[in-house]
Structure formats: structure tokens, C-alpha cells
FIZA-30340 format. One record per residue (C-alpha): x, y, z; chain; residue in one letter. Coordinates in Angstrom, 2 decimals. Each point is the difference from the previous one (the first is absolute). Layout:
> X; Y; Z; A; A
...
! end
This chain:
> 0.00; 0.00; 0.00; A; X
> 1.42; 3.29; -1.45; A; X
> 1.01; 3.11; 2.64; A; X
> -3.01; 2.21; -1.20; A; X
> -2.86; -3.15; 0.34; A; X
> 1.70; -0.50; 3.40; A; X
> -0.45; 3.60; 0.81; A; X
> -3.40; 0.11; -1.41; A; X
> -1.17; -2.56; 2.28; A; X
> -1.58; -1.54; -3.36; A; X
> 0.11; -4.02; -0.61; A; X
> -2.15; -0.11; -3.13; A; X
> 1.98; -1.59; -2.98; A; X
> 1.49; 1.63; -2.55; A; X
> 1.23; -0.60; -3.67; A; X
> 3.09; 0.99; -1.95; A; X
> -1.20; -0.69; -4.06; A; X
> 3.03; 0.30; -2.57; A; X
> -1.03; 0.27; -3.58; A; X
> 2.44; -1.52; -2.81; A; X
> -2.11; 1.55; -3.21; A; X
> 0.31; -3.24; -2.35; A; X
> 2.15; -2.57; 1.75; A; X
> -1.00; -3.50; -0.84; A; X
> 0.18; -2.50; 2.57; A; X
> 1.74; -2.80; -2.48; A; X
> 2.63; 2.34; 0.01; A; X
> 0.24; 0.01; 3.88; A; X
> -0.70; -3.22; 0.63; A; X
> 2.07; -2.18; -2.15; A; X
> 3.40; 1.90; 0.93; A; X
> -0.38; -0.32; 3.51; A; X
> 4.33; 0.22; 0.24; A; X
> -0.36; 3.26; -1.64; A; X
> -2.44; 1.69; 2.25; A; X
> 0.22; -1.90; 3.21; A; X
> -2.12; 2.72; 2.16; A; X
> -2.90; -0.70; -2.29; A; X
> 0.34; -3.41; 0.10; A; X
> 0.20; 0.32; 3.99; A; X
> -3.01; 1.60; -0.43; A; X
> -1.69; -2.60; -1.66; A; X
> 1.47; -2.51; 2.70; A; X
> -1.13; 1.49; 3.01; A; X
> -3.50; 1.87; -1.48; A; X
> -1.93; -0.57; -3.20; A; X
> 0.56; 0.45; -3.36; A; X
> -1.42; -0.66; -3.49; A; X
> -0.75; 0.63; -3.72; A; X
> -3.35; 2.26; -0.13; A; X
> -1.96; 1.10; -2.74; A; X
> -0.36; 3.72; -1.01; A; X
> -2.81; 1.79; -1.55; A; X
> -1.46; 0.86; -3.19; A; X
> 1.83; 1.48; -1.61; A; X
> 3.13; -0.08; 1.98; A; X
> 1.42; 2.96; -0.79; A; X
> 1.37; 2.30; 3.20; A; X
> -1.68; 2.93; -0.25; A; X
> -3.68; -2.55; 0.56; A; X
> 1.98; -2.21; 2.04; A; X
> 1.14; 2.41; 2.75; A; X
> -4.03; 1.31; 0.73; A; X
> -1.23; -3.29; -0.09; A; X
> 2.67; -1.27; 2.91; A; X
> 0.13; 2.97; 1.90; A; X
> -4.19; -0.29; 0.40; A; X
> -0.88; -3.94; -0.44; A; X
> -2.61; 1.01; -2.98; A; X
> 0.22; -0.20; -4.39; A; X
> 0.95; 2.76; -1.93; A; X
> -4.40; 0.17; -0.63; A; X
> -0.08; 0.62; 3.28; A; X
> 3.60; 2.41; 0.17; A; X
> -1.00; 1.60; -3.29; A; X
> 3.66; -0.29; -1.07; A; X
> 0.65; -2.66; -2.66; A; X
> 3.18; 0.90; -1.62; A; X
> 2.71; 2.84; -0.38; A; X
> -2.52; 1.86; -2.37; A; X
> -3.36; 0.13; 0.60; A; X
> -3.03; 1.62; -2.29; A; X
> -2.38; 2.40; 1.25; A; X
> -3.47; -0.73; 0.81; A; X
> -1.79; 0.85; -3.17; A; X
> 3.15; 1.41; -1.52; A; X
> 2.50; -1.06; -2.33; A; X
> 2.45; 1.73; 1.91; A; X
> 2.54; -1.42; 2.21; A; X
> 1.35; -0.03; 3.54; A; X
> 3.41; -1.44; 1.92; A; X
> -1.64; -0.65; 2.55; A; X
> 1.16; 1.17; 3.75; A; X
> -0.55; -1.05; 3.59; A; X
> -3.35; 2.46; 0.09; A; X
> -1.23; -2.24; -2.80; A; X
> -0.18; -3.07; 2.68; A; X
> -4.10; -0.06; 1.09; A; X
> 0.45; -3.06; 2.28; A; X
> 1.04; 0.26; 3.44; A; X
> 4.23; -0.66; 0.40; A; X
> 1.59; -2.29; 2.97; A; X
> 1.22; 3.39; 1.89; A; X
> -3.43; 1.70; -0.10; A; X
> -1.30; -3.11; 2.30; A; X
> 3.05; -0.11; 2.17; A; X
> -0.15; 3.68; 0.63; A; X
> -4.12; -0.21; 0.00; A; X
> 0.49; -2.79; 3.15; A; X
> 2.58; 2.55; 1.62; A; X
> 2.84; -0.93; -0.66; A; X
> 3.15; 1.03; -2.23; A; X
> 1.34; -0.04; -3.62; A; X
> 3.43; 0.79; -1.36; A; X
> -0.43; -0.56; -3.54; A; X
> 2.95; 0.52; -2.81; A; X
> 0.47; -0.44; -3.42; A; X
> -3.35; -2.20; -1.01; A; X
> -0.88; 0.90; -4.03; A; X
> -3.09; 1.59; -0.46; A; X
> 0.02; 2.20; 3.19; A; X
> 0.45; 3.59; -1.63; A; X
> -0.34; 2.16; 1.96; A; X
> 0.87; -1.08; 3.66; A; X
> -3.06; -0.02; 1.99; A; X
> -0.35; 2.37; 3.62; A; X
> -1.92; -2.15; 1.57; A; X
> 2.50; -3.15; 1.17; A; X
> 3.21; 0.78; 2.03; A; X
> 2.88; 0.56; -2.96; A; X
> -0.55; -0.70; -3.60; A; X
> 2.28; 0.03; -3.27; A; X
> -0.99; -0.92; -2.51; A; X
> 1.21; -2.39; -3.01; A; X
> -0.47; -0.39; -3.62; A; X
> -0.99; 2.70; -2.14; A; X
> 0.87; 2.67; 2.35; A; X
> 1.71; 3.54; -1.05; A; X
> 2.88; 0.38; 2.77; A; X
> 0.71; -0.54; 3.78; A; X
> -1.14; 2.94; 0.95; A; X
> -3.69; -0.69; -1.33; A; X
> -0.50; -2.88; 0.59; A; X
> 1.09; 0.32; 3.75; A; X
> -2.02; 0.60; 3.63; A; X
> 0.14; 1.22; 2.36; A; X
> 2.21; 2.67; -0.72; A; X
> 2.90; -1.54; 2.76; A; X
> -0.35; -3.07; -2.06; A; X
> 0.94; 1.63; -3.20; A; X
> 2.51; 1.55; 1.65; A; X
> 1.74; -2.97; 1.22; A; X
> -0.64; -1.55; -3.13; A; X
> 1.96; 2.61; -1.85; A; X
> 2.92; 0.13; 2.61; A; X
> 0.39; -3.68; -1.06; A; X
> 0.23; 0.44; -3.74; A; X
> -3.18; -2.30; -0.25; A; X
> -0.33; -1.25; -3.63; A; X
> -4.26; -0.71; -1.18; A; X
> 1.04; -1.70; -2.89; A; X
> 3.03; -1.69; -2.54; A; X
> 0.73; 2.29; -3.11; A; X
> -1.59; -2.57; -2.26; A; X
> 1.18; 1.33; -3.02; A; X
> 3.24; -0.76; 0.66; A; X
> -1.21; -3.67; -0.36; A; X
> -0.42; 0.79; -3.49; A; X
> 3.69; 0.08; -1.00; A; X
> 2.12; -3.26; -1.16; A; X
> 2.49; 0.21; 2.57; A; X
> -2.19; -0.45; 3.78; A; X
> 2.98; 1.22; 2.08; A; X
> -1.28; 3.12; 0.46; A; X
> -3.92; -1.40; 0.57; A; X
> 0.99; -2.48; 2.29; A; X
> 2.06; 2.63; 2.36; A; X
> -3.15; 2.17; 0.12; A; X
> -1.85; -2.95; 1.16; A; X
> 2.23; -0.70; 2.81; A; X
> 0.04; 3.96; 1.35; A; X
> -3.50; -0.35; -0.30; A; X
> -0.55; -3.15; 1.95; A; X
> 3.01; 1.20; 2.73; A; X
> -1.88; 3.17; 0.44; A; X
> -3.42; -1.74; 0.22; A; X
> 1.79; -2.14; 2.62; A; X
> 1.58; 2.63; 1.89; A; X
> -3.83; 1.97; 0.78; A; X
> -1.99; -3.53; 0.40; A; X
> 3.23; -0.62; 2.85; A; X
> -0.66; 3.07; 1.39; A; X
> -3.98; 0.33; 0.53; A; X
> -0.32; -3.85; 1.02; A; X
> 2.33; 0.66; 2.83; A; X
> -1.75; 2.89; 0.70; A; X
> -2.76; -1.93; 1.29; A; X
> -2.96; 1.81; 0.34; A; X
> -1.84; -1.60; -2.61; A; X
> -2.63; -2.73; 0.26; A; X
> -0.02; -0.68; -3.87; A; X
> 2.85; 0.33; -1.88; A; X
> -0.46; 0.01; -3.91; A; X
> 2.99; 0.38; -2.01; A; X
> 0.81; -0.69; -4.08; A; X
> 3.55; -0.94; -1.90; A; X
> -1.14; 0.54; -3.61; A; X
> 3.40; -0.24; -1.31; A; X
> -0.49; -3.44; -0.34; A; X
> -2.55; 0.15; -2.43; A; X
> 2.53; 2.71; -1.85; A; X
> 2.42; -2.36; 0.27; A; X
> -1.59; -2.82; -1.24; A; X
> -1.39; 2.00; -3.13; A; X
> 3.64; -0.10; -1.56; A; X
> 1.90; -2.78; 1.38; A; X
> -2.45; -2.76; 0.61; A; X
> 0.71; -1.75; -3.23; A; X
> 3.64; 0.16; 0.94; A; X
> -0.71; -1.81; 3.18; A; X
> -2.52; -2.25; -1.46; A; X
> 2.27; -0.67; -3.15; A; X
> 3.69; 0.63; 1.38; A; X
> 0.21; 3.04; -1.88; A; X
> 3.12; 2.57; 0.43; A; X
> -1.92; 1.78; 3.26; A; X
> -0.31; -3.48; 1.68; A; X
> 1.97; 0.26; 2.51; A; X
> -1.07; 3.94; 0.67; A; X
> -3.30; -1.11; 0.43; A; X
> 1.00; -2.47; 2.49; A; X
> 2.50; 2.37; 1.61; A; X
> -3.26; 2.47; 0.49; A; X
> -2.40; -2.67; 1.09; A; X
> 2.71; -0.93; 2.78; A; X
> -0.14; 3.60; 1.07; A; X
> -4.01; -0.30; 0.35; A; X
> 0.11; -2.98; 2.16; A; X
> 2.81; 1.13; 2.37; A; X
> -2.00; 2.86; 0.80; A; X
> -3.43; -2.08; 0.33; A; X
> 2.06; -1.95; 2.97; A; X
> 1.46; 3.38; 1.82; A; X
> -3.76; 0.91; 0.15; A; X
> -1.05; -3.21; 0.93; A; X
> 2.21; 0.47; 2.60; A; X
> -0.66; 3.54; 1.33; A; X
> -3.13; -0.67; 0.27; A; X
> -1.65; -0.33; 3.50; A; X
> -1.60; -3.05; 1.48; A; X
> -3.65; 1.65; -0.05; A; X
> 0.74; 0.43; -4.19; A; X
> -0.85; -2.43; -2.61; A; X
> 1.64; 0.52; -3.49; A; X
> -1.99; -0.36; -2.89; A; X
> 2.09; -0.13; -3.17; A; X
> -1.65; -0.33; -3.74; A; X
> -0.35; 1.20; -3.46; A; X
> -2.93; 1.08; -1.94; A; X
> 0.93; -2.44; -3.02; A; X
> 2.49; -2.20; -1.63; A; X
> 2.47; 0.51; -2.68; A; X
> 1.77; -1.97; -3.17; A; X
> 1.55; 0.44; -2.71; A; X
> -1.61; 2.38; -2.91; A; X
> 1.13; -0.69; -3.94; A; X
> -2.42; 2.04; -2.36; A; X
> -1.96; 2.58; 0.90; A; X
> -3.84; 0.46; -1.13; A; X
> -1.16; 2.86; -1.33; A; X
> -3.78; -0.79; 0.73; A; X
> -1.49; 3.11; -1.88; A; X
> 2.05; -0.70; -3.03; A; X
> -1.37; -3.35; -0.01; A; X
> -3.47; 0.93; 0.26; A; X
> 0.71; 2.92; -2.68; A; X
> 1.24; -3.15; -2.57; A; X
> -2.96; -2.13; 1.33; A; X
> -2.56; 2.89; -1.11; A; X
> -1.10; 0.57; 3.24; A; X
> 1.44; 3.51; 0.48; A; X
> 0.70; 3.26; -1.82; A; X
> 0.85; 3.07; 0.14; A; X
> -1.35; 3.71; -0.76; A; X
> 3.44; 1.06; -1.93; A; X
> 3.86; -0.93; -0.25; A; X
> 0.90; 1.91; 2.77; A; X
> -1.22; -2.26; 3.36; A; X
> 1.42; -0.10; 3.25; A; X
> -3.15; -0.37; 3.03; A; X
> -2.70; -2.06; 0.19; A; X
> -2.14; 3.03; -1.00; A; X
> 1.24; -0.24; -3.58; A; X
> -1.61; -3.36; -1.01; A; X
> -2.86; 0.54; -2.86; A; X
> -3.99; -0.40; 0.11; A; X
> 0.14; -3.44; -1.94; A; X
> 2.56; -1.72; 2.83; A; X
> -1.77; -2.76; 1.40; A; X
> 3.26; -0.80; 2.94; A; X
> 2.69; 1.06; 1.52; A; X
> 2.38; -0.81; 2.36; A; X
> 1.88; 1.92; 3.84; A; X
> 3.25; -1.66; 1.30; A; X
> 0.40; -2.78; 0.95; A; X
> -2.01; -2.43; -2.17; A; X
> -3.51; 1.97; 0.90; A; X
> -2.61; -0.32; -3.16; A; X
> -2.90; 2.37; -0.07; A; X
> -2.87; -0.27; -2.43; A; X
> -1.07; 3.63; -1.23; A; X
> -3.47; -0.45; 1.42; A; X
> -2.56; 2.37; -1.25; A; X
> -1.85; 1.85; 3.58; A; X
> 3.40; -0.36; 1.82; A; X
> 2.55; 1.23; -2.38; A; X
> -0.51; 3.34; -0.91; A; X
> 0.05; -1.01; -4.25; A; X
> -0.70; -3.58; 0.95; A; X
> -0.56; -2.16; -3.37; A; X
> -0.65; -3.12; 1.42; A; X
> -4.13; -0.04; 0.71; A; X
> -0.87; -1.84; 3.30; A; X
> -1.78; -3.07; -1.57; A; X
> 3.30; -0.99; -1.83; A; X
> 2.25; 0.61; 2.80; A; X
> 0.10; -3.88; 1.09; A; X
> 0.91; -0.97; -3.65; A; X
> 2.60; 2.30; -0.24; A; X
> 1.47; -0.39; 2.88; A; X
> 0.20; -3.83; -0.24; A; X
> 1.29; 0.94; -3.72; A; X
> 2.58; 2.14; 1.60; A; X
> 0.63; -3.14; 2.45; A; X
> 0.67; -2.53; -2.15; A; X
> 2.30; 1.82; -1.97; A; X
> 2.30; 0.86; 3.02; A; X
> -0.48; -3.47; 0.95; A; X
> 1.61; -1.59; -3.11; A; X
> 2.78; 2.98; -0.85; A; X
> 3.29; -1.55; -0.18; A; X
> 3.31; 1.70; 0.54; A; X
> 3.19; 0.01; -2.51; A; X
> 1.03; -3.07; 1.76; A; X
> -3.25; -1.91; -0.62; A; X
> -0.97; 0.10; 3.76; A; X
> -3.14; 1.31; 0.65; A; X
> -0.11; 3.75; 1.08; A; X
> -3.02; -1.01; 3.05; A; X
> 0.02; -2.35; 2.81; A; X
> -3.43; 1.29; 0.28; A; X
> -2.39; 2.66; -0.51; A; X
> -2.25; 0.93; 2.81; A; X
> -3.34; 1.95; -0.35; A; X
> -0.78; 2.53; 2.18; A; X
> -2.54; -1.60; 1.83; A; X
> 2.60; -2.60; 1.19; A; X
> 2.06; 1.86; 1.57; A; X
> -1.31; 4.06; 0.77; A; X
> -2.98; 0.66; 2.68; A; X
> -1.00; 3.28; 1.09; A; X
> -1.28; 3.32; -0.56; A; X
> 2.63; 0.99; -2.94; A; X
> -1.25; -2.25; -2.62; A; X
> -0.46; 2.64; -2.56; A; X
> 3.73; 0.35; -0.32; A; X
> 0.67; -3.52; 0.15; A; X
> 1.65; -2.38; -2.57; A; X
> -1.94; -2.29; -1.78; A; X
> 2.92; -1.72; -0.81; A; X
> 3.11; -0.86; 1.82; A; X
> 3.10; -2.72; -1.54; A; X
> 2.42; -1.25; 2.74; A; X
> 3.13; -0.28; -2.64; A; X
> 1.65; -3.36; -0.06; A; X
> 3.60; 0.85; 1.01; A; X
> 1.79; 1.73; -1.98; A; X
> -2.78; 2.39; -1.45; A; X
> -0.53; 3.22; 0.66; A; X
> -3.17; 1.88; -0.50; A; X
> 0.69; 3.35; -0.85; A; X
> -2.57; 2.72; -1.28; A; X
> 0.81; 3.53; -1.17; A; X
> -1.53; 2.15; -2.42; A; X
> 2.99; 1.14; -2.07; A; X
> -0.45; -3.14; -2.72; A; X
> 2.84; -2.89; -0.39; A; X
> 0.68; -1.16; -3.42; A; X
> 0.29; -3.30; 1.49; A; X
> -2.16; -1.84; 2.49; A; X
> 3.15; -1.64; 1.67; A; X
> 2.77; 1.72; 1.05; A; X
> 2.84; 0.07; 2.58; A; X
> 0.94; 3.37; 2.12; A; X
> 2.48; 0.29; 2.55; A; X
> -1.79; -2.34; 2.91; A; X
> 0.92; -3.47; 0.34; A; X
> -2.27; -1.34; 2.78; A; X
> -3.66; 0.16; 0.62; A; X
> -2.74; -0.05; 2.41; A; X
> -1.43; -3.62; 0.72; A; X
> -3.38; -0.56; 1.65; A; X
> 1.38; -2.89; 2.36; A; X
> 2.63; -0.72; 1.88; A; X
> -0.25; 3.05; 2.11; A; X
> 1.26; 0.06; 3.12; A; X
> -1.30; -0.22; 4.14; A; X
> 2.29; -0.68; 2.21; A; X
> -1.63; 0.30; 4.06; A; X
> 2.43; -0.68; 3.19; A; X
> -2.84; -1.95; 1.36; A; X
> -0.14; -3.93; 0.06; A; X
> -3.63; 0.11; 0.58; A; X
> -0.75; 1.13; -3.59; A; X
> -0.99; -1.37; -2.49; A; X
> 0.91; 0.95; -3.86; A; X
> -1.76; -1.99; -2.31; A; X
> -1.78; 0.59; -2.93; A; X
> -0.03; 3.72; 1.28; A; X
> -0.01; 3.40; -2.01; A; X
> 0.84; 3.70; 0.14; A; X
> -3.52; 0.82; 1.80; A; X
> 0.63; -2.28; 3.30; A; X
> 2.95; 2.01; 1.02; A; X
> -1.90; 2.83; 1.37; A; X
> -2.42; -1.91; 2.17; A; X
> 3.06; -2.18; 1.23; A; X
> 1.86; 2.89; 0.66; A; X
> -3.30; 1.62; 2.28; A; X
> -0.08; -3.86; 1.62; A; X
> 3.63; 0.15; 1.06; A; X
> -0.79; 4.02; 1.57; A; X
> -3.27; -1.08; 1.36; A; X
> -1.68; 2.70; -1.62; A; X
> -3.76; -1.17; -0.76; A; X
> -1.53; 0.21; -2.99; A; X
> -2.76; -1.44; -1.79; A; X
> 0.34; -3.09; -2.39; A; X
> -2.36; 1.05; -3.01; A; X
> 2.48; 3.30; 0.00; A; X
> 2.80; -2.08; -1.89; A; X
> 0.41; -1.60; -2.96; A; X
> 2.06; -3.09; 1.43; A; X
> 0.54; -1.10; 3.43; A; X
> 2.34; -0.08; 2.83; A; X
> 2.39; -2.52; -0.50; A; X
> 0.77; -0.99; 4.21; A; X
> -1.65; -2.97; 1.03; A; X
> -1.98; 0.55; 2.53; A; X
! end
């Protein structure tokens, strides 16, 4: 039990969560030699593969673990987003998140939240003890507070995210020593506010993993020149897992998981060029770049990653779809995405889920209709600026997998099977002992009880 819980007079639990944006657990768990705290982890707690969500892309994935619920319910469902009624578009930002996060019901019950770094937070809320915020945000300074926060913050040359465009150049050296500042500086403030101890939830996020992972996975996964770099960086990661495994006091359980997998990527799919060759989409003249740009006489179109939307006459503002052919062109739309096959011959979907598999809530009118989950090695891109080719390859050589994400819990009793992204929030209330009701979460806490 920590000086300030002790001083407090408090014996309520409390939970440390560390975020590693798109680790996969295979990764983890079959080089147990090369990251020995994680595999300690495993030994002494629980651990295990677990699914993400549709579609598991981070800036969905991060609302939907951080409140329990599905993007119908978060009304975020991918990096861009189209306005109600609109064709025009939105990145959207942690105001954008309608369901209730893990932090509102831990400060709600009385208790407190240090929060830093989760995607998707922009900007930091006033109402939980200290916020920064992650992903997407503008500097330090605005996405800090309180103001003595930011302040310390700054003192300590606190880094929100890797330059990823240094990723983008042949030779890594220069990416990969980025990465590591980043993730020592990340390191050095998580250190400092969980000794601090005066927080009963502690939510923290190392996205340079995922950054990481976007240009040297394929070198790890296929010994590549960066192999060992990747490794190097990995080791890193999992050293300073175990030094906050082991700062942490007895009251504390750590949480540790990602919001999806990874693998390797090899051609890149330029979804509204495809449906522009297929017939299903045009545009008003040459010169295209937005969403807003598409002509009368387009019957789909596509958002990143992989999301199809029929241009549905009532809902989209020059819909030319009429709703009693909807079905058939959506299943036409289906089976086409079903059967596409890559360069390689593989086939571009593992599946393709409709929308009422896998959104519920009261954003349906922005809502896919479609979503693919690539098989590995495919990913779904989908600007406006036209490709001359449907497949392509750009500077990235790993991509986002929907399993094989990773939960890792420092608690014997439980149990991580057949679990996904939406149990971690009511586990994580379970292990605080903060109450909430069942029907509020998509999935369910994962302690047996």
C-alpha cells in the first residue's frame, strides 16, 4: 500500500492500466527469453490473445476500451468520420466520444483519475484529477491540465507523439531513435505520477508501439534489415513494463493491453479506386480530393479502414440509391468485396461484416453498412485524390490485425478467454470495486467471481 493510500486512510483497490497501441500477444508470448517481465506477467497473473473490434482501427478502438460500448454506441468508427446528413468530414476528437469513459465512473463513485496519453482524448477533460492527452493532439501545452501538470510535463521534455514521417525514409535510423526518446520520455512521466500516488485509477498509453510496428513489423516478422532494431525496441518496452510492475504498490493491480493486433502489410488497397473501376463511384470533375466531391450518379463509397457506405437516398444528402434497393445493393456491394483477390491471388477479405452485426446504438445514421477485416497483409485505404491503380505499396510495412490483441492482468483469478476489447472496462471497474450496471457494457467483466 502506497504512502498517499496509507495517509488517506483509504483501502479500496486500485488499478494501474498500461496501453501498448497495437502489440499482438503472439509477439509477446512466443519470445518469452526476449521479454521475460511479460512473460512473468503471464506466470504469476493472466494473459491471453483477445479479439478487437470492428473495425480495429485505433482511433475506434481507444473509445470503445476506454467505455466498454461499440463505436454505435461511441459514435466514433474510424479516423474520419462523415457528418450526419453531410458529405463532409470529421477527425474525430475526444468530444466526439457520446458514451460514458472508465474515468468518468471512477471519478463519478469518488474517487481519482490520472489519465495520459489515451488517443482520442482531445482536449484533456477538467473534470478528473490530471489529464493529457494522446493521439491527435496539437502540443503539450494544449493538451495538458491542470496547469501544474503541464508545467511539469514541459520541465520534463514530455514527447505526445513519434515524428512519423520520419518512418517514411529508407534508412529507419533516424525513426527508430525518435521512437526510443519518445518511449524514455513517456517512461520518465508514467515513473513519476505512479509514484506519486494519489491516484485510484491510473490510465496511461505507449503508442509508439503501434508507430513502431507500422514500419518495421515486416522486418521482424520476415528478418528484414530492422530486425534486430525492432527487437532492440521491444526489449526496451518490456524492461520498463517490469520497473512498473515493480513500483507499483500492493493495493495496485496492473492492467496491461492493446487495442488490436498487428502483421505484416504487402499491397495496399485503394478502396475508392476500386469501386471507381467497379462503376460504383464517380466523380463531379478531375479535380477530387474529399468525400464531398463524389457525383449524383455514385451509388458507394468507401472511409478508412475498409468502411463501405451505400449512397442511400433520405440519408445522404444526393443519395442515388432508393430505399427499396438498398438490400440488393448492398449484398451486390458484398459479394464483390467478398470474392476480390489481391496481386498475389489471396483474397483481399477474411470477411465482410454488415452493420447490423457488429454497430448498436443511437449513431446508426453514420454507420457503415459495410465493414472488411483484411486478411493479413491488406490494407484498406480510402482517399479521395484517385489512384491509377487499385493496389499499391507506400511507405508502411505492417498493419492493423483484428486478433491477437493483447490483455495481460496481474491477477490469477482471471480469466482470458474468448474475451474482447469491450470486457476490459468492466474488469477494470471489478478489480476498483466501482459498481456499475451490467446492461451498461458491451462485454463483461472478465474476474470470476
Amino acid at each position: 500500500m502506497g504512502l498517499f493510500d496509507r495517509l488517506r486512510g483509504k483501502d479500496e483497490p486500485r488499478v494501474a492500466f498500461i496501453g501498448i497501441d497495437g502489440v499482438p500477444f503472439s509477439l509477446l508470448s512466443e519470445n518469452p527469453d526476449e521479454f521475460p517481465n511479460m512473460a512473468r506477467l503471464a506466470d504469476e497473473g493472466s494473459a491471453g490473445e483477445i479479439e478487437s473490434i470492428v473495425p480495429p482501427e485505433s482511433s475506434a478502438c481507444w473509445p470503445a476500451l476506454t467505455t466498454g460500448v461499440n463505436p454505435g454506441e461511441t459514435g466514433v468508427y474510424g479516423f474520419q468520420d462523415r457528418e450526419n446528413g453531410s458529405y463532409d468530414t470529421y477527425v474525430p476528437m475526444g468530444r466526439d466520444v457520446q458514451a460514458t469513459r472508465l474515468w468518468d465512473r471512477v471519478t463519478e463513485a469518488g474517487r481519482n483519475a490520472t489519465v495520459m496519453n489515451v488517443p482520442v482524448t482531445f482536449p484533456p477533460q477538467r473534470n478528473v484529477q490530471r489529464m493529457v492527452s494522446g493521439f491527435l493532439s496539437p502540443s503539450v501545452d494544449k493538451a495538458a491540465y491542470p496547469d501544474e501538470f503541464r508545467d511539469q510535463l514541459d520541465s520534463m521534455d514530455y514527447i505526445i507523439d513519434v515524428n512519423a514521417k520520419l518512418g517514411h525514409k529508407d534508412d529507419k535510423s533516424e525513426f527508430v531513435e525518435n521512437a526510443h526518446k519518445t518511449l524514455d520520455r513517456r517512461f520518465d512521466a508514467f515513473s513519476h505520477y505512479l509514484q506519486q500516488d494519489d491516484w485510484d485509477l491510473f490510465f496511461g498509453v505507449f503508442m509508439t508501439t503501434d508507430r513502431v510496428n507500422h514500419f518495421l513489423f515486416k522486418d521482424y516478422e520476415r528478418d528484414g534489415e530492422n530486425k534486430e532494431a525492432f527487437v532492440e525496441f521491444y526489449k526496451k518496452v518490456d524492461d520498463y513494463l517490469g520497473q512498473i510492475r515493480e513500483m507499483l504498490p500492493e493495493d495496485v493491480t496492473l492492467v496491461v493491453a492493446s487495442d488490436h493486433g498487428f502483421t505484416s502489410l504487402d499491397y495496399e488497397v485503394h478502396c475508392n479506386a476500386l469501386l471507381e473501376e467497379e462503376g460504383w463511384l464517380s466523380y463531379e470533375d478531375d479535380d477530387h480530393e474529399q468525400l464531398a466531391d463524389i457525383s449524383d450518379d455514385t451509388t458507394a463509397y468507401s472511409l478508412i479502414p475498409g468502411r463501405f457506405y451505400i449512397n442511400l437516398e433520405g440519408r445522404e444528402p444526393r443519395g442515388a440509391v432508393p430505399e427499396d434497393e438498398y438490400k440488393k445493393r448492398r449484398d451486390e456491394l458484398k459479394e464483390m468485396l467478398e470474392t476480390l483477390e489481391g496481386p498475389d491471388g489471396n483474397k483481399v477479405a477474411a470477411r465482410v461484416v454488415e452493420k447490423k452485426d457488429a454497430f448498436r446504438g443511437d449513431h446508426d445514421e453514420i454507420a457503415p453498412d459495410l465493414v472488411v477485416i483484411p486478411n493479413n497483409g491488406f490494407d484498406l485505404k480510402s482517399g479521395f485524390k484517385g489512384h491509377d491503380d487499385v493496389f499499391g505499396q507506400g511507405p508502411r510495412n505492417g498493419m492493423h490485425s483484428f486478433d491477437d490483441a493483447s490483455l495481460y492482468i496481474d491477477d490469477s483469478d482471471a480469466s482470458i478467454e474468448d474475451a474482447n476489447l469491450y470486457d476490459i472496462a468492466p474488469t477494470v471497474l471489478d478489480l476498483m470495486g466501482v459498481e456499475y450496471g451490467r446492461p451498461d457494457f458491451d462485454g463483461a467483466s472478465l474476474l470470476n467471481q
